[in-house]
N, C-alpha and C positions, 0 to 999 in steps of 0.2 A: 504494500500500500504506500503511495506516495501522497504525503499530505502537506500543502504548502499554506504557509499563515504568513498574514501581515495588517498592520494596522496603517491607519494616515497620519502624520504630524499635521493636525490641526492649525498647530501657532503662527504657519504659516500664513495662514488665512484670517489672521482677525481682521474685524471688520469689513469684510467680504461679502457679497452671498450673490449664490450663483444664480445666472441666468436661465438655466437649464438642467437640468440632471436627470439621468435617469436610474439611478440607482442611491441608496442611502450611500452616506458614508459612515462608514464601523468600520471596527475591525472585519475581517474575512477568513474562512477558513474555508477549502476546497480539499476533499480526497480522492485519488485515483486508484483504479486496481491496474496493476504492472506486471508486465508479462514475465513471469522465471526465468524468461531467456535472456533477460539483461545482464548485464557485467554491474552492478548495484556498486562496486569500487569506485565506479569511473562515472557515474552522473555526476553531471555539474548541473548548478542555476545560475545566473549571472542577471541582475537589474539591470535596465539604463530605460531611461527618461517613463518611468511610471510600470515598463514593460516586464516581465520575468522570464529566460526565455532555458529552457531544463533540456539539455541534451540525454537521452539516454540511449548508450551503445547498447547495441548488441554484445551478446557472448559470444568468443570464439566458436565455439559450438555450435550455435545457432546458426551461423552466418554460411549461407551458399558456399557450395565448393563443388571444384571438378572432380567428375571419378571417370577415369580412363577406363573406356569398353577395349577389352583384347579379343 
């Protein structure tokens, strides 16, 4: 299970208020179900500009290979 959490620094925002929105702002919490076949070592997540973006490799194992027909 991969479950990713984050809240928003509000203090940004004082004396703000938005034009639009279509979602509360809160904290968040999202889980996912993850295939076994991942390499679970080597996930990364990396932020930029609001975004979260989570690589997960495959397993060696997993991953397409040739089998030479004789």
């Amino acid at each position: 299970m991969l479950t990713i959490e984050g809240r928003i620094d509000l203090s940004k925002y004082d004396g703000l208020q938005p034009v639009y929105s279509e979602y509360d702002v809160e904290p968040y919490r999202r889980s996912f179900r993850i295939s076994s076949q991942l390499d679970q070592d080597r996930i990364t997540a990396k932020p930029k500009d609001g975004i979260v973006t989570v690589d997960l490799p495959k397993a060696e194992a997993a991953k397409p290979r040739r089998i030479e027909v004789s």
